[in-house]
C-alpha positions as a printed NumPy array, in Angstrom:
array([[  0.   ,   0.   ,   0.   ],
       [  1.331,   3.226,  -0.805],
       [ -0.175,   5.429,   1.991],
       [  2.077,   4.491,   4.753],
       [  1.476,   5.378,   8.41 ],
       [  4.835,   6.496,   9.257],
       [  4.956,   9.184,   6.224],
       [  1.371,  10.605,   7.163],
       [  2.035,  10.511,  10.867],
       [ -1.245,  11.306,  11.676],
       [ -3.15 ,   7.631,  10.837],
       [ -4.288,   6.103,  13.335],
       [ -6.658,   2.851,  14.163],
       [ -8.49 ,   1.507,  11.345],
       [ -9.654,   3.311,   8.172],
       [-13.08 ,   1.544,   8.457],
       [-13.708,  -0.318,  11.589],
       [-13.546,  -4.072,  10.997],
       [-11.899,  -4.333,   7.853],
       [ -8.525,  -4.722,   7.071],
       [ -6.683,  -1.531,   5.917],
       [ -5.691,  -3.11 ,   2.863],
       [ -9.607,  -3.614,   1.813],
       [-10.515,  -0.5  ,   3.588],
       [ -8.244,   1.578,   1.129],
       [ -9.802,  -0.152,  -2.057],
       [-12.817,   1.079,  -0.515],
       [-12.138,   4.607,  -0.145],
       [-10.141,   4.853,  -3.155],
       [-13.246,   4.187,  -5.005],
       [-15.044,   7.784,  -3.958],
       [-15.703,   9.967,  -6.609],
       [-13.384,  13.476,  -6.465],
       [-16.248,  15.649,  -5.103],
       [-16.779,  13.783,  -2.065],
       [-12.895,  13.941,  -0.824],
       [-13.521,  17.338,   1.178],
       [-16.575,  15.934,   3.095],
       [-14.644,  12.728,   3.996],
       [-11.979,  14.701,   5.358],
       [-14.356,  15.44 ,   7.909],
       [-15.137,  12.16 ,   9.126],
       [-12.268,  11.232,  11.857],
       [ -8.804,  12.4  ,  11.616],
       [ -7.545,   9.285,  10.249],
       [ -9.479,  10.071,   6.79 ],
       [ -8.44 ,  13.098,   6.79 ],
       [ -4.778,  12.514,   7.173],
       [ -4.817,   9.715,   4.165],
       [ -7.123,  11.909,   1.846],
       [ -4.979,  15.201,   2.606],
       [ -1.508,  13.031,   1.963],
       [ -0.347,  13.119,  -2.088],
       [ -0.098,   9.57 ,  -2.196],
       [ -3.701,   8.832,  -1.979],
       [ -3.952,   9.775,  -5.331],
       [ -1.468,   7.872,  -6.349],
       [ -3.514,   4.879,  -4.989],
       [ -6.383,   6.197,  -6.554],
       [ -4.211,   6.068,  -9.687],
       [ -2.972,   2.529,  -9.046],
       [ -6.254,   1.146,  -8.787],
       [ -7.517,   2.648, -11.699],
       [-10.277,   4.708, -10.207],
       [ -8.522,   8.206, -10.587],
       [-11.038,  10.447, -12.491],
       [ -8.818,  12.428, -15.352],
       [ -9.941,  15.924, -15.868],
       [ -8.737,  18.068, -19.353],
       [ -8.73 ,  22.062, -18.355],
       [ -8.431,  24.431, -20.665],
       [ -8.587,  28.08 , -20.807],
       [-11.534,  29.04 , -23.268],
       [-13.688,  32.442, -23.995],
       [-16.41 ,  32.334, -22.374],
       [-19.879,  31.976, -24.98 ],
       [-21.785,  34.012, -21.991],
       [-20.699,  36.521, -19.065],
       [-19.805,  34.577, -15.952],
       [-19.809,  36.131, -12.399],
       [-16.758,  35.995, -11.514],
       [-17.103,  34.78 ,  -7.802],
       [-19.697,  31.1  ,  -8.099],
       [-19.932,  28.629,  -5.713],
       [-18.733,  26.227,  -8.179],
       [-15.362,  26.17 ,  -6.408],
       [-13.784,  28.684,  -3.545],
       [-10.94 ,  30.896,  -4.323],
       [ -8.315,  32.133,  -2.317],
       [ -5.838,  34.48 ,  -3.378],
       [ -2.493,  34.983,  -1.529],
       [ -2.015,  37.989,   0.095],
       [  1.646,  38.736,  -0.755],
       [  0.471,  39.492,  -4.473],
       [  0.326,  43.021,  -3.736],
       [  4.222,  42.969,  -1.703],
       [  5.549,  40.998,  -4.744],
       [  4.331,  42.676,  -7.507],
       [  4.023,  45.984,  -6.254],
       [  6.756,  47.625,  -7.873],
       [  5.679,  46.566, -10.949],
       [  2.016,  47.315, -10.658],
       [  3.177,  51.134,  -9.44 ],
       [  5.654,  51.184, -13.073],
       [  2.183,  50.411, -15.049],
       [  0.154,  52.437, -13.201],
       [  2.382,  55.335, -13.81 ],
       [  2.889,  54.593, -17.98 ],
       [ -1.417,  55.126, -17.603],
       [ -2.014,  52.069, -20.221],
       [ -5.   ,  52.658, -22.028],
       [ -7.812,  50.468, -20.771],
       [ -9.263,  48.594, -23.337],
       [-13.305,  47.963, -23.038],
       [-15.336,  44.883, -24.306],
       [-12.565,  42.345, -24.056],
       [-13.991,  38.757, -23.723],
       [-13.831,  36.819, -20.399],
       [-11.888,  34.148, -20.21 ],
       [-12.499,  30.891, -17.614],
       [-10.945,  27.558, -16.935],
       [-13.238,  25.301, -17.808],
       [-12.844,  21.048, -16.621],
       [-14.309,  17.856, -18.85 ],
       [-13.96 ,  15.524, -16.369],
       [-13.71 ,  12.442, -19.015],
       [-14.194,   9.6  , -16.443],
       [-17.586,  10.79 , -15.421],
       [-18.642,  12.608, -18.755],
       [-19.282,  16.008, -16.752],
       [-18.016,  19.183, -17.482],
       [-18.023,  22.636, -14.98 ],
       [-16.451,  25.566, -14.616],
       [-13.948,  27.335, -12.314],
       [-14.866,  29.631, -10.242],
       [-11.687,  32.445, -10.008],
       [-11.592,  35.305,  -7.76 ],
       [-10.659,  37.641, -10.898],
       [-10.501,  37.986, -14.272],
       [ -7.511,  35.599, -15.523],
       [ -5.409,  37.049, -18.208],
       [ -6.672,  36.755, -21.765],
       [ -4.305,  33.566, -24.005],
       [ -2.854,  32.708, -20.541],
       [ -1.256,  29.183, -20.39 ],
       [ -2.409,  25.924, -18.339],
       [ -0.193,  23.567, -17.356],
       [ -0.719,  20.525, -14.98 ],
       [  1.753,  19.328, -12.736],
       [  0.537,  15.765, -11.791],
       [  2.95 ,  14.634,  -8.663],
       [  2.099,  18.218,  -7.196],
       [ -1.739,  18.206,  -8.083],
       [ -1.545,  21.707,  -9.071],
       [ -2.773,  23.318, -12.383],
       [ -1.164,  26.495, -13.518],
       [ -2.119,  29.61 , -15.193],
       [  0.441,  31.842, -16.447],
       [  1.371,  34.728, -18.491],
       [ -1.132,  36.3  , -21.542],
       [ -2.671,  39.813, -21.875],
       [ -3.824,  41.687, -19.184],
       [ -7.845,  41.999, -19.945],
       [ -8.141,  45.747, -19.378],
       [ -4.62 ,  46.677, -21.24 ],
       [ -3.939,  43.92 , -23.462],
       [ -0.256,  44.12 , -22.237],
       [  1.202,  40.741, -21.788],
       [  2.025,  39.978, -17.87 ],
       [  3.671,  38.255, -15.898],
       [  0.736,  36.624, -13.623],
       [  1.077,  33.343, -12.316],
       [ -2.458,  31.521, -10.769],
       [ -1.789,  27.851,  -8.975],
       [ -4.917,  25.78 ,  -8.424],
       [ -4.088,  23.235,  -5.83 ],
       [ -6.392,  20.054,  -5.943],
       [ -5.646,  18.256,  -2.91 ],
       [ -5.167,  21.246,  -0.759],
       [ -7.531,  23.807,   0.979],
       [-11.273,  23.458,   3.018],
       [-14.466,  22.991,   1.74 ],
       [-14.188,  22.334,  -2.168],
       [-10.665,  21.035,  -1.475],
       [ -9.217,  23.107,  -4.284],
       [ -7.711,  26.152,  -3.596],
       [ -6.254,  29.744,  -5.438],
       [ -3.185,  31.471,  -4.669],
       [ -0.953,  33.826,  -6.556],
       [  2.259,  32.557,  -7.193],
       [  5.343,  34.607,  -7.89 ],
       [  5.582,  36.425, -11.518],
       [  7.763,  35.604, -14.183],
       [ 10.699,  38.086, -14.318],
       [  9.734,  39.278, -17.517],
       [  5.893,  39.453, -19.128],
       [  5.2  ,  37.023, -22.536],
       [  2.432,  35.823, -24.301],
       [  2.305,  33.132, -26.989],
       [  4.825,  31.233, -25.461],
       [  6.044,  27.417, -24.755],
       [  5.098,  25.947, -21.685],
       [  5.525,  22.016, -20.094],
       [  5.605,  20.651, -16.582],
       [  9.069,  19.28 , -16.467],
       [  9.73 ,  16.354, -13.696],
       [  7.368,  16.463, -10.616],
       [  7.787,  20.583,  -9.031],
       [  8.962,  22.356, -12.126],
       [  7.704,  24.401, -14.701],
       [  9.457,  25.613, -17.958],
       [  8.737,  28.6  , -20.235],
       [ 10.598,  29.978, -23.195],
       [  9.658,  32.836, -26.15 ],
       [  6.986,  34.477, -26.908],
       [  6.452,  37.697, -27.605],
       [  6.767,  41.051, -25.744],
       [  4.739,  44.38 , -25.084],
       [  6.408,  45.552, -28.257],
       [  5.356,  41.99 , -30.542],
       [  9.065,  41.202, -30.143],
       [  9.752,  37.943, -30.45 ],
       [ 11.803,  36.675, -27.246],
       [ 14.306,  34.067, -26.544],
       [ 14.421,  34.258, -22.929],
       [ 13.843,  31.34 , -20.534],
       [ 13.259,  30.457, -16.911],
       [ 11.574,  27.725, -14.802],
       [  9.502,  27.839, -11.897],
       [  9.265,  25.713,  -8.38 ],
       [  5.965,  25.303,  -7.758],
       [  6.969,  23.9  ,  -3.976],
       [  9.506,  26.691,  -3.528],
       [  7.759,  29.343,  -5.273],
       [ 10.579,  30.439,  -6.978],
       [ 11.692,  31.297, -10.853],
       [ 15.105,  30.542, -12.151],
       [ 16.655,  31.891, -15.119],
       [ 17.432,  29.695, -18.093],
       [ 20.078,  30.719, -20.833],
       [ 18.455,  32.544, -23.915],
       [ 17.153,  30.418, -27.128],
       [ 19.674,  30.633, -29.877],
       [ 16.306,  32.095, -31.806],
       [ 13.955,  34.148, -30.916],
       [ 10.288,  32.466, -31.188],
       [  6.944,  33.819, -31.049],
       [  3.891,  31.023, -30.937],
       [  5.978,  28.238, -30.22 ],
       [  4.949,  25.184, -28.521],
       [  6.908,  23.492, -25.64 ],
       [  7.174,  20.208, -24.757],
       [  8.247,  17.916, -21.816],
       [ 11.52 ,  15.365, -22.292],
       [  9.914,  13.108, -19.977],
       [ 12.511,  11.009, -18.245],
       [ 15.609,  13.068, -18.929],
       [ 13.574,  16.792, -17.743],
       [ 14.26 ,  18.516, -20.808],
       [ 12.194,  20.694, -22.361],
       [ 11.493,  21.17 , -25.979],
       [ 10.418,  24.228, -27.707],
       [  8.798,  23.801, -30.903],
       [  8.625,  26.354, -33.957],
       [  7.672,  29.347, -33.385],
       [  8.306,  32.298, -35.336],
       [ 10.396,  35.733, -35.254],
       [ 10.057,  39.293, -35.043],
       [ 10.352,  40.329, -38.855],
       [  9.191,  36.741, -40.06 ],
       [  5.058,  36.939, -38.249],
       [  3.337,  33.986, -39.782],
       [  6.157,  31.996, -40.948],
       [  6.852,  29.406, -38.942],
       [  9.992,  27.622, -38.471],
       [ 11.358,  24.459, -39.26 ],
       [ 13.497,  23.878, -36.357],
       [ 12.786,  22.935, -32.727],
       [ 15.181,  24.06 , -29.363],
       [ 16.031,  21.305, -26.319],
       [ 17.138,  22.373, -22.812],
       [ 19.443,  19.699, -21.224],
       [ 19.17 ,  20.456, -17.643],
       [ 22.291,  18.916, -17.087],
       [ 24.664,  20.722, -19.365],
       [ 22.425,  24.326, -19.339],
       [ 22.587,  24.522, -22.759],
       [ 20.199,  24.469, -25.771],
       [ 20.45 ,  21.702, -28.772],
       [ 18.921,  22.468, -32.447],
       [ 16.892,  20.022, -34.38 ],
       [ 16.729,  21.164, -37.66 ],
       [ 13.487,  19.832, -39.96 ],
       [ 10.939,  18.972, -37.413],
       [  8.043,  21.672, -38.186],
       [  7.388,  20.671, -41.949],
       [  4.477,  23.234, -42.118],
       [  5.25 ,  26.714, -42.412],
       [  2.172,  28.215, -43.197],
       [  0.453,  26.049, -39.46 ],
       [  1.183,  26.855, -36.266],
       [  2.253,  23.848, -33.977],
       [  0.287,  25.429, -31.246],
       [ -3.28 ,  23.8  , -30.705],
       [ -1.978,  20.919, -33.439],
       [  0.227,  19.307, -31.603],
       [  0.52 ,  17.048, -28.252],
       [  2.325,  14.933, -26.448],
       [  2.09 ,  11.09 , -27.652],
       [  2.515,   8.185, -25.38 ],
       [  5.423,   8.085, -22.298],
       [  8.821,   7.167, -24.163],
       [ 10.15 ,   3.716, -23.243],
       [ 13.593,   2.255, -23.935],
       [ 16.488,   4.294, -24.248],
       [ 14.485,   7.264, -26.383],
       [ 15.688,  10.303, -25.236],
       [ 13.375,  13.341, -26.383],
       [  9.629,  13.897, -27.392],
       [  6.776,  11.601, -29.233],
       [  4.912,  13.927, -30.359],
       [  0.991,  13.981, -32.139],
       [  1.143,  16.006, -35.285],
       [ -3.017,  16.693, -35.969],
       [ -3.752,  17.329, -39.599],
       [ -6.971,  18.155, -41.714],
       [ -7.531,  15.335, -44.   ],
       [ -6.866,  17.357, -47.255],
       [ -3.285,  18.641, -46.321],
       [ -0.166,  16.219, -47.545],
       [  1.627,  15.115, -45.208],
       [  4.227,  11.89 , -43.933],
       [  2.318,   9.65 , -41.423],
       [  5.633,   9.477, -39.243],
       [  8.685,  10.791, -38.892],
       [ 11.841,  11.24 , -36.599],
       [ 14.591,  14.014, -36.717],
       [ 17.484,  13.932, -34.719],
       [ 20.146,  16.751, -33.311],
       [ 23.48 ,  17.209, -34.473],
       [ 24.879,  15.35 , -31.59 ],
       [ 22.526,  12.712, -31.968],
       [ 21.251,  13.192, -28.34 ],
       [ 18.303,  14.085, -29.511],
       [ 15.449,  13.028, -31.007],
       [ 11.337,  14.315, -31.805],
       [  9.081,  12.058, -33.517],
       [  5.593,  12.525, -35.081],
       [  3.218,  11.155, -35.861],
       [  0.619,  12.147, -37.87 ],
       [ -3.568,  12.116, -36.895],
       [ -5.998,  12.533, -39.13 ],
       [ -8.752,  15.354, -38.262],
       [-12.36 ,  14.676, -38.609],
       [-12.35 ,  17.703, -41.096],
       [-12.433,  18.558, -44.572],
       [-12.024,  22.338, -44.677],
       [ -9.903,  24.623, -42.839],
       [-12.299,  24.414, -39.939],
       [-10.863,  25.847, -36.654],
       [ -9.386,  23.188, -34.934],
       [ -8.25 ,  23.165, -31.065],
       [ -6.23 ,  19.461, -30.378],
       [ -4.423,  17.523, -27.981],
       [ -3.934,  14.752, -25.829],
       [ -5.926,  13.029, -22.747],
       [ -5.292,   9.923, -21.036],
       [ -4.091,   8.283, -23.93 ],
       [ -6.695,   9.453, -26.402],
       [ -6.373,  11.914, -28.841],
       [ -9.144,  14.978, -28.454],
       [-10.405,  17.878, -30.568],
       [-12.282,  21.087, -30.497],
       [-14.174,  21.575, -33.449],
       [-15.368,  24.848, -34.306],
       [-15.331,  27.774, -37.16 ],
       [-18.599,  26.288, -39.022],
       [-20.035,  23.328, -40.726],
       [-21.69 ,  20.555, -38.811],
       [-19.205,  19.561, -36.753],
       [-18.827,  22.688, -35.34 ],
       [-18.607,  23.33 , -31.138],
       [-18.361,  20.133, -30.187],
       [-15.353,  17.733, -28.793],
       [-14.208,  14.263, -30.283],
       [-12.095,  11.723, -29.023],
       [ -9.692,   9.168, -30.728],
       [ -9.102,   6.163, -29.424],
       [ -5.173,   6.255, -30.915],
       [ -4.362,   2.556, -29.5  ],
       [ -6.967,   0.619, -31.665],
       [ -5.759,  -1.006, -34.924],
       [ -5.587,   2.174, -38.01 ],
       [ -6.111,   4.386, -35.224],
       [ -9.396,   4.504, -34.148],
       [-12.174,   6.253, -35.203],
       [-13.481,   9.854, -33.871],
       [-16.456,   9.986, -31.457],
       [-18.253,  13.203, -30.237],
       [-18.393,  14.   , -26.87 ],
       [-21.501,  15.762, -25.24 ],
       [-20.471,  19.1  , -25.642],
       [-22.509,  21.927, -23.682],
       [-23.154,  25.089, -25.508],
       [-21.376,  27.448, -23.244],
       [-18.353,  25.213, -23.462],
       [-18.181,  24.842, -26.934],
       [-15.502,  27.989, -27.649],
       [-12.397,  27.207, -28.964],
       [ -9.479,  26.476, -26.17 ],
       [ -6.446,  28.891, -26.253],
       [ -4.413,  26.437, -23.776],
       [ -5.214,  22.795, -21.826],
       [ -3.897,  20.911, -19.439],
       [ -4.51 ,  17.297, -18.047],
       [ -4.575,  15.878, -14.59 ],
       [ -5.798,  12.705, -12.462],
       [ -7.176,  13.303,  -9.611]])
């Protein structure tokens, strides 16, 4: 059993009188997500083994882990921005941390900008078919990115335009799943980036970090700038520049060696024309690695058409990537560049859209399945479909129930098990 007593320090006597723990936990393990918080307040034993990170890794284990895709979409209709869907809290020390900077854009008098859509995090909780929205205790910043960090049980939004100024910031939101009263999930601030960007790449890297590279700047510079953040220590560290500069880029997660891959992109005097190439960070040297030839679509961005494949096995070092295609554009069904140094490697491979036309397309990846946001027109359009990629061909394409007001093309998603 992977909850031990001596880690939480708190279990004591049995989990459910009379049974053995061992059957007890496959009992408890089997509660849907929503009910965690009220079980916490059942003795302190429960709560010690719900409120301990390994339960969910039990949860996991036995196959009873609900997985959740979040993404940040426009909202169809205006949402209050305080529901009791889920409680907030936002950390005090927002205004001590970024005061200075606040005071600097306060005194440049930005011009505010009126009529700028809302943007929420919405969940599709896949397991049980539902979907809901996020209660936040303000207005998230518009094309912000969501990333999940799965060890930590935290979701993060960071960066995009300020709502009111269309500036890009340096805001940093961290929903924590398995922390907090009453809903169990819980808000805080965490500390900003060092410098604002929008449009950039973004991957959970190993169990507490989070990477970011590029983007663009309050000017539409393209940036090569990098830096991770703790989540646990709360902390950003700077990264050596990009050899390029890349604007709409997409970033990727290593997996077992905690690089992180930047993908295509574009630069300041080239808007539109997306590179070739791709960037690594090795962690262990500091330094950046160029694969030449990976992007073969110049005219596409790689953002919202790519995703993460499968977990690499064997001795693969680098990303297995989804490539997500319309079905009239040519294209290989696989392939796999490596880096001078042969250190590297990305492979594709290539999925077929359900669409014939250049339909607006938001894809990506959930528990194994491929998914897509349909949208832009036709029949097809506001709705999510699946792929089942591990069937023989590859599956076929099945919609999902897709409620009206969540029908709005995704800017950014994340995945998590909770």
């Amino acid at each position: 059993m992977g909850v031990s007593k001596k880690k939480s320090g708190e279990i004591r006597g049995d989990l459910i009188p009379g049974l053995p723990e061992e059957l007890a936990m496959e009992c408890l393990v089997r509660v849907p997500f929503e009910f965690h918080s009220s079980m916490k307040s059942v003795c302190c034993s429960w709560r010690s083994l719900i409120s301990d990170r390994s339960f969910n890794r039990e949860r996991r284990s036995f196959g009873k882990a609900e997985s959740l895709l979040c993404f940040v979409q426009p909202l169809n209709s205006p949402s209050p921005v305080n529901s009791p869907m889920m409680e907030g809290d936002v950390n005090e020390k927002k205004k001590e941390e970024e005061g200075e900077s606040q005071t600097q854009q306060q005194q440049q008098q930005q011009p505010r900008v009126t009529g700028t859509p809302l943007y929420g995090l919405s969940v599709y909780n896949a397991t049980l078919d539902t979907w809901h929205r996020v209660a936040i205790p303000e207005r998230i910043p518009l094309f912000c990115e969501c990333v999940a960090i799965q060890d930590a049980g935290k979701v993060l939004l960071i960066g995009g335009w300020d709502p009111e100024t269309l500036q890009p910031v340096r805001d940093v939101f961290v929903l924590d799943f398995f922390a907090g009263e009453g809903s169990g999930r819980r808000w805080r601030r965490g500390k900003p980036m060092s410098a604002a960007r929008s449009f950039f790449a973004c991957a959970a890297v190993g169990s507490t970090k989070v990477y970011v590279a590029g983007g663009h700047d309050d000017q539409k510079n393209a940036l090569r700038s990098a830096e991770v953040y703790d989540v646990e220590k709360d902390e950003w560290s700077i990264l050596p520049p990009m050899a390029e500069g890349r604007d709409e880029c997409h970033g990727f997660s290593t997996a077992k060696d905690f690089g992180f891959c930047v993908l295509s992109g574009y630069g300041t005097e080239t808007q539109g024309q997306f590179r070739s190439d791709a960037e690594i960070y090795d962690p262990i040297t500091n330094s950046w690695s160029i694969i030449e030839n990976v992007w073969p679509f110049p005219d596409l961005s790689p953002r919202g058409r790519t995703a993460a494949a499968a977990e690499s096995t064997g001795g693969f070092r680098g990303c297995k990537l989804w490539c997500f295609v319309d079905s009239e554009r040519q294209s290989q069904p696989r392939w796999e560049i490596e880096d001078d140094s042969m250190k590297w490697k990305v492979a594709m491979e290539t999925i077929r859209l359900p669409v014939t036309t250049m339909t607006s397309v938001f894809a990506g990846s959930l528990s194994g399945q491929a998914v897509a946001m349909i949208g832009g027109g036709g029949e097809e359009s506001g709705t999510m479909m699946v792929k089942t990629t591990a069937e023989k061909n590859g599956g076929k394409w099945s919609h999902v129930n897709t409620p009206c007001s969540f029908s709005s093309l995704p800017f950014s998603y994340s995945s998590i098990f909770v």
